[in-house]
mmCIF file as Biopython writes it, N, C-alpha, C and O atoms, coordinates in Angstrom:
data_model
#
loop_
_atom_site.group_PDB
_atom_site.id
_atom_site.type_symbol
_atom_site.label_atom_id
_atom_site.label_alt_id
_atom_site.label_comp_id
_atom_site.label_asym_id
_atom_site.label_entity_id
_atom_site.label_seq_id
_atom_site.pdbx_PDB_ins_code
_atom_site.Cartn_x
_atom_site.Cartn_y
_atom_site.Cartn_z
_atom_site.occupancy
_atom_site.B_iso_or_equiv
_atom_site.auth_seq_id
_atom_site.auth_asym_id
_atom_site.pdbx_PDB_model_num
ATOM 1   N N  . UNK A ? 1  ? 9.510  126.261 153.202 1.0 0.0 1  A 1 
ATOM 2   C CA . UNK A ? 1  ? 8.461  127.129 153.702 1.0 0.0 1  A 1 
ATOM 3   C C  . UNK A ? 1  ? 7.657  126.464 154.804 1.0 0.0 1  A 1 
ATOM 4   O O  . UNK A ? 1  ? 8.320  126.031 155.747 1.0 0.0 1  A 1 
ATOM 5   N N  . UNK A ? 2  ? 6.634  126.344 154.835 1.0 0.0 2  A 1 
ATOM 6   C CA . UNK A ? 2  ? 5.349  125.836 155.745 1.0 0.0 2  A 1 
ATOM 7   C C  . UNK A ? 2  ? 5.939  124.017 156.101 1.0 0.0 2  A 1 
ATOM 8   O O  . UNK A ? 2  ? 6.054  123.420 157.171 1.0 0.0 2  A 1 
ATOM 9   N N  . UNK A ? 3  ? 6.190  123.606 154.751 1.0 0.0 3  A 1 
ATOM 10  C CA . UNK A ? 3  ? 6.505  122.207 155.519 1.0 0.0 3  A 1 
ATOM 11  C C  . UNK A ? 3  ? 7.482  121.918 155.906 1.0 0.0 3  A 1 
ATOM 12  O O  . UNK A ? 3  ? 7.635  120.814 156.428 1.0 0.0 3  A 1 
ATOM 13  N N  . UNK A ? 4  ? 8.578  122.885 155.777 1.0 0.0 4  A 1 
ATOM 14  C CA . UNK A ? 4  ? 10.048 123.116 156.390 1.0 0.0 4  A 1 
ATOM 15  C C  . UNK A ? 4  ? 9.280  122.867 157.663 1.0 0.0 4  A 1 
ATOM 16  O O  . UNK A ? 4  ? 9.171  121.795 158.259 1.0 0.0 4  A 1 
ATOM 17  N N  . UNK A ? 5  ? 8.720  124.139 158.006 1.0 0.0 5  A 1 
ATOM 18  C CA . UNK A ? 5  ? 8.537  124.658 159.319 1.0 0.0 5  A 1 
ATOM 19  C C  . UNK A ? 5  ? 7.970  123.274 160.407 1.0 0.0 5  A 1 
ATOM 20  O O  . UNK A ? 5  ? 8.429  122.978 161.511 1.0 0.0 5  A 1 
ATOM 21  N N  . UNK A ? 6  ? 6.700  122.522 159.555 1.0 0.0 6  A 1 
ATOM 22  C CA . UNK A ? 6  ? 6.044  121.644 159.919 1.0 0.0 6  A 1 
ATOM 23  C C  . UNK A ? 6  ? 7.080  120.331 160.630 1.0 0.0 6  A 1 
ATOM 24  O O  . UNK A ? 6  ? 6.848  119.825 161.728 1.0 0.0 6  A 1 
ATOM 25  N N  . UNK A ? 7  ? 8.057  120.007 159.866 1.0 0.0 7  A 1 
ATOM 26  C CA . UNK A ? 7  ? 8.849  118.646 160.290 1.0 0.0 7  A 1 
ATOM 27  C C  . UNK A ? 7  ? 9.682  119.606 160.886 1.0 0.0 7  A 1 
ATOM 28  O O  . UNK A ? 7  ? 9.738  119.049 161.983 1.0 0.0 7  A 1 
ATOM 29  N N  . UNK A ? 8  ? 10.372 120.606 161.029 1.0 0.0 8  A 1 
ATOM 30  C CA . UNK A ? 8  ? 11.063 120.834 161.862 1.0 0.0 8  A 1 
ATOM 31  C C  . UNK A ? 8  ? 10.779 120.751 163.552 1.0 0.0 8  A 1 
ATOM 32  O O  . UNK A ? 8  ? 11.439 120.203 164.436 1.0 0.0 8  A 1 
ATOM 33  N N  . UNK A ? 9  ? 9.315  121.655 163.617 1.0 0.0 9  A 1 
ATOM 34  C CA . UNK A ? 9  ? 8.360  122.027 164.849 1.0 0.0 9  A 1 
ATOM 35  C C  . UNK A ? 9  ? 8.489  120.632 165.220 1.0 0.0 9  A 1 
ATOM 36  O O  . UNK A ? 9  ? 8.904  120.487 166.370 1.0 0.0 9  A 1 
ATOM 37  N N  . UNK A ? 10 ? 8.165  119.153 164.336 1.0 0.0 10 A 1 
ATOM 38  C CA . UNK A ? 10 ? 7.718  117.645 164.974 1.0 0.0 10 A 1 
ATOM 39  C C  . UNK A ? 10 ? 9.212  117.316 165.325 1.0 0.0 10 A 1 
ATOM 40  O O  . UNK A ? 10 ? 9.506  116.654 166.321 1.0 0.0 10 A 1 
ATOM 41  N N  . UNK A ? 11 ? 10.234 117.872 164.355 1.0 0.0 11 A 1 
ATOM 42  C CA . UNK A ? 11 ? 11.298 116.844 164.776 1.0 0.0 11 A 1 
ATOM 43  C C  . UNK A ? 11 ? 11.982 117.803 166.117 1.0 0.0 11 A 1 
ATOM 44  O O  . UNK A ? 11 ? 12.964 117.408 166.744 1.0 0.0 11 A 1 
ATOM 45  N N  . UNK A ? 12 ? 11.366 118.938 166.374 1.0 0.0 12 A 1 
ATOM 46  C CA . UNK A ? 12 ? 12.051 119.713 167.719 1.0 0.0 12 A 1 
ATOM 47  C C  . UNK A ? 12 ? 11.321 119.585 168.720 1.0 0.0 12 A 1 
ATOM 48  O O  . UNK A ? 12 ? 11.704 120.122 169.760 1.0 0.0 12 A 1 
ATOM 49  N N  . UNK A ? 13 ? 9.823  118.704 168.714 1.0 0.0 13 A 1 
ATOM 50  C CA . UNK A ? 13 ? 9.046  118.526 170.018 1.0 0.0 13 A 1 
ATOM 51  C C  . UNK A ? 13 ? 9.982  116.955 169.881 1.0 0.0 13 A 1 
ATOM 52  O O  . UNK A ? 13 ? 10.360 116.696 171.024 1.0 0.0 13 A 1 
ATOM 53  N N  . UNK A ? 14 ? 10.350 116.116 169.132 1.0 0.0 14 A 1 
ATOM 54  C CA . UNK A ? 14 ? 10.686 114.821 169.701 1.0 0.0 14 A 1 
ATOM 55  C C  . UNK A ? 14 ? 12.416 114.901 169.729 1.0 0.0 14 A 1 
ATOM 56  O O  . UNK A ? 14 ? 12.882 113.783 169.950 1.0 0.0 14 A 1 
ATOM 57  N N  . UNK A ? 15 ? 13.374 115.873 169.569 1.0 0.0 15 A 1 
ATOM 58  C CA . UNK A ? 15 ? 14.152 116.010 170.066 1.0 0.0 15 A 1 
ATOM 59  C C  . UNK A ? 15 ? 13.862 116.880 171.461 1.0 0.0 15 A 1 
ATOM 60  O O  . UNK A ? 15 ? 14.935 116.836 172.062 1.0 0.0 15 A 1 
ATOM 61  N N  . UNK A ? 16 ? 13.061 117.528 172.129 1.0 0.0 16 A 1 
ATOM 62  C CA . UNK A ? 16 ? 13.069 118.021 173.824 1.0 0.0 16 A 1 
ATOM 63  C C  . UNK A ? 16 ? 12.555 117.028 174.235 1.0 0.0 16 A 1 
ATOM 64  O O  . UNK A ? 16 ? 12.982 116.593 175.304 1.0 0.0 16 A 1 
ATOM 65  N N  . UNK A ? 17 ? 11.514 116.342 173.581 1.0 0.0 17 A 1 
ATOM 66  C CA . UNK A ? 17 ? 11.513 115.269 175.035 1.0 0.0 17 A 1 
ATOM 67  C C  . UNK A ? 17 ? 12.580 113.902 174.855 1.0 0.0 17 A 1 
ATOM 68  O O  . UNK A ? 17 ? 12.824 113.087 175.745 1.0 0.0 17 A 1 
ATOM 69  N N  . UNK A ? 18 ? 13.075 113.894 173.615 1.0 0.0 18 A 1 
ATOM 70  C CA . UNK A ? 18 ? 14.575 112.875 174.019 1.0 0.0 18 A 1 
ATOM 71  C C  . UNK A ? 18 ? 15.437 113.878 174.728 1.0 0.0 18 A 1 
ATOM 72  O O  . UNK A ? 18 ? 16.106 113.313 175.593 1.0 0.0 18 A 1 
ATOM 73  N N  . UNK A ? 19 ? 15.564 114.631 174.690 1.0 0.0 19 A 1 
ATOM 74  C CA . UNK A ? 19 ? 16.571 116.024 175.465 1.0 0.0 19 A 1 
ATOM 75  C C  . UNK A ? 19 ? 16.229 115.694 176.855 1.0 0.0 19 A 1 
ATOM 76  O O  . UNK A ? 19 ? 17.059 115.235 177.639 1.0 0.0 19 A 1 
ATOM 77  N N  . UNK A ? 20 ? 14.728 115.982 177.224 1.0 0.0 20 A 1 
ATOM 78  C CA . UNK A ? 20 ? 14.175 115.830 178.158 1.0 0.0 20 A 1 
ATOM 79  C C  . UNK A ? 20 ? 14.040 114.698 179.603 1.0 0.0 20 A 1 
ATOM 80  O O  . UNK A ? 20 ? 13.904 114.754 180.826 1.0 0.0 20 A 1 
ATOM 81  N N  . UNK A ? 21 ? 14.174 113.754 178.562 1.0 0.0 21 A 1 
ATOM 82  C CA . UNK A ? 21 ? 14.418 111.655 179.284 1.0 0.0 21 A 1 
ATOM 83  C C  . UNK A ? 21 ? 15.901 111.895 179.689 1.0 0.0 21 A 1 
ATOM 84  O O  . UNK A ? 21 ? 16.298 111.786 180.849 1.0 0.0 21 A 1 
ATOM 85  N N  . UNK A ? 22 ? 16.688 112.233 178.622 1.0 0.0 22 A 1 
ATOM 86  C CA . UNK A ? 22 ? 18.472 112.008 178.531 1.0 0.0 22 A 1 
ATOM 87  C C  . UNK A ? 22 ? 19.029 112.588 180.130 1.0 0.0 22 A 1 
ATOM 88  O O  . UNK A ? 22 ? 19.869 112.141 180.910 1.0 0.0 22 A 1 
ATOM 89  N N  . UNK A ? 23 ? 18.005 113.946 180.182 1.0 0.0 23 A 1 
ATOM 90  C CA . UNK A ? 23 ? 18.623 115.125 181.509 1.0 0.0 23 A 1 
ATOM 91  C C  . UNK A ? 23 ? 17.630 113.931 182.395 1.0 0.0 23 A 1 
ATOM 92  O O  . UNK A ? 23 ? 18.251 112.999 182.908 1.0 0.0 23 A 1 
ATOM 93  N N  . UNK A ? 24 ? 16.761 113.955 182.491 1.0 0.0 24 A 1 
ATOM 94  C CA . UNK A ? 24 ? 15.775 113.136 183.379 1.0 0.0 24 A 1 
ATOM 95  C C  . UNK A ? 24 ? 17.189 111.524 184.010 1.0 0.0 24 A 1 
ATOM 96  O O  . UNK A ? 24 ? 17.597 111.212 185.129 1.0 0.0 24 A 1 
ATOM 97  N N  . UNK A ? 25 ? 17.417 111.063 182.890 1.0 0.0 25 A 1 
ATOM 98  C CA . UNK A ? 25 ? 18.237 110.101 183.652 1.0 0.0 25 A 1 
ATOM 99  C C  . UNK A ? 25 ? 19.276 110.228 184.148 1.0 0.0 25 A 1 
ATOM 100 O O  . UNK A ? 25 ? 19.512 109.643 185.205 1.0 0.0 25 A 1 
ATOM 101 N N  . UNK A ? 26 ? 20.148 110.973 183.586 1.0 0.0 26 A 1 
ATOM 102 C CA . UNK A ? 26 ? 21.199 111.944 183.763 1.0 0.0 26 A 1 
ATOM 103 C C  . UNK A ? 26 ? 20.853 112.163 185.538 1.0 0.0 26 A 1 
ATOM 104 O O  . UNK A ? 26 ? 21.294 111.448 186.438 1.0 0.0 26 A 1 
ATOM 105 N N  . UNK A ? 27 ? 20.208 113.014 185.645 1.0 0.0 27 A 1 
ATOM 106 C CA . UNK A ? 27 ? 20.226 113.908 186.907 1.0 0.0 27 A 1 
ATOM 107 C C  . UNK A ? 27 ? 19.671 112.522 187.790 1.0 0.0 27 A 1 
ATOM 108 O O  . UNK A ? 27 ? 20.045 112.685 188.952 1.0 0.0 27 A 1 
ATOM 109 N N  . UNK A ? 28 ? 18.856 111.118 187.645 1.0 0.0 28 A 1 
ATOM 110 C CA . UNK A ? 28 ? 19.188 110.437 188.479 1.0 0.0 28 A 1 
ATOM 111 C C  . UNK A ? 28 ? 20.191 109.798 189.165 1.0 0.0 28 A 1 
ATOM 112 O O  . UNK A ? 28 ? 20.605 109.607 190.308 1.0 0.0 28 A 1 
ATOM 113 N N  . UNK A ? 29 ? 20.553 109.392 187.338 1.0 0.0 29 A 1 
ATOM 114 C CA . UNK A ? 29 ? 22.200 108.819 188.573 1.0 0.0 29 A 1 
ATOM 115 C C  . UNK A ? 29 ? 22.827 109.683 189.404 1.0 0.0 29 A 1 
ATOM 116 O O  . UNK A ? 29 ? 23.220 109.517 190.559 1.0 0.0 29 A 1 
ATOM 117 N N  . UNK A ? 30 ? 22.895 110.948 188.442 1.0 0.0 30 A 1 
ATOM 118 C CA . UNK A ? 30 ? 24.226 111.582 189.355 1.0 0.0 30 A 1 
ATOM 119 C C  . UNK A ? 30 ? 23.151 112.078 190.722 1.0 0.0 30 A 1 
ATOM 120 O O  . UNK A ? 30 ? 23.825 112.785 191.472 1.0 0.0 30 A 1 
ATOM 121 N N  . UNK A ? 31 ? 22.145 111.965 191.091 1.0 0.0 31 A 1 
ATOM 122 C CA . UNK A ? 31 ? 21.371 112.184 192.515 1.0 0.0 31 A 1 
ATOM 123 C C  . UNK A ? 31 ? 21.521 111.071 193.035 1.0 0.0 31 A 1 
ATOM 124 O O  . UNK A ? 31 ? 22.144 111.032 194.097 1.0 0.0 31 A 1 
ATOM 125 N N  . UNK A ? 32 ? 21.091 110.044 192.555 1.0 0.0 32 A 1 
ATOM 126 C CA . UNK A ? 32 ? 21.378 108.471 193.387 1.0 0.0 32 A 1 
ATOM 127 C C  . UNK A ? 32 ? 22.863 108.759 193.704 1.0 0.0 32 A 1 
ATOM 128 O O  . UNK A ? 32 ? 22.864 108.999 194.911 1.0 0.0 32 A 1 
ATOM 129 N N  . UNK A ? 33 ? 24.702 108.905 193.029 1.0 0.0 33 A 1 
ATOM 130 C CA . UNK A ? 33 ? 25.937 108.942 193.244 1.0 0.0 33 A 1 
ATOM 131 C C  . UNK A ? 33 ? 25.758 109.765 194.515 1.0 0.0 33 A 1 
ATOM 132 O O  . UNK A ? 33 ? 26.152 109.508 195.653 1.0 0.0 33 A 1 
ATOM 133 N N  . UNK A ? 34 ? 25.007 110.916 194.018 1.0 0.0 34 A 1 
ATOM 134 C CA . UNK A ? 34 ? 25.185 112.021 195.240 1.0 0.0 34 A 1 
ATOM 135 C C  . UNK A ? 34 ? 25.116 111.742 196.849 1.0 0.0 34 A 1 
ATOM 136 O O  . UNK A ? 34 ? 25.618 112.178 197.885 1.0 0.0 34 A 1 
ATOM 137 N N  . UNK A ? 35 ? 24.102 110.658 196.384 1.0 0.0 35 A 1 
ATOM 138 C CA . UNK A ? 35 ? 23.314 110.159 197.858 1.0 0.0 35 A 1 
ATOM 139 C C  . UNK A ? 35 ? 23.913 109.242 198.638 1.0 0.0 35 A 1 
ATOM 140 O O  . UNK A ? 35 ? 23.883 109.105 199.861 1.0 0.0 35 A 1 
ATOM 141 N N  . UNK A ? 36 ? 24.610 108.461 197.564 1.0 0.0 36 A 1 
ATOM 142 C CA . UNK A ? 36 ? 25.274 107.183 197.877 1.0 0.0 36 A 1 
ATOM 143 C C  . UNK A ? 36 ? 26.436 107.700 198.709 1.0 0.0 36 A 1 
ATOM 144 O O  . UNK A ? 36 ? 26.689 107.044 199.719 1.0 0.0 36 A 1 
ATOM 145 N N  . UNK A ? 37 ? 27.334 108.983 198.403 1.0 0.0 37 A 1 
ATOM 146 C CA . UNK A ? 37 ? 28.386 109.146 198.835 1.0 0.0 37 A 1 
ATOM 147 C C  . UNK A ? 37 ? 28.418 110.026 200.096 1.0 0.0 37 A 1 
ATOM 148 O O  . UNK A ? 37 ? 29.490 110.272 200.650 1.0 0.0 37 A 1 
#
């Protein structure tokens, strides 16, 4: 119920911002590759 909801809501704000870093580094390299080539 409610504390389902509670650790889910915490563990889905700290899975988007690991989601968030992962695309964040992600899209550097492949922009730095982009640039490089």
């Amino acid at each position: 119920g409610i504390t389902y909801m509670a650790v889910f809501k915490q563990n889905g704000t700290v899975l988007m911002t690991i989601c968030a870093a992962i695309g964040a580094i992600i899209g550097g390299i492949v922009g730095y590759k982009y640039k490089k080539e």
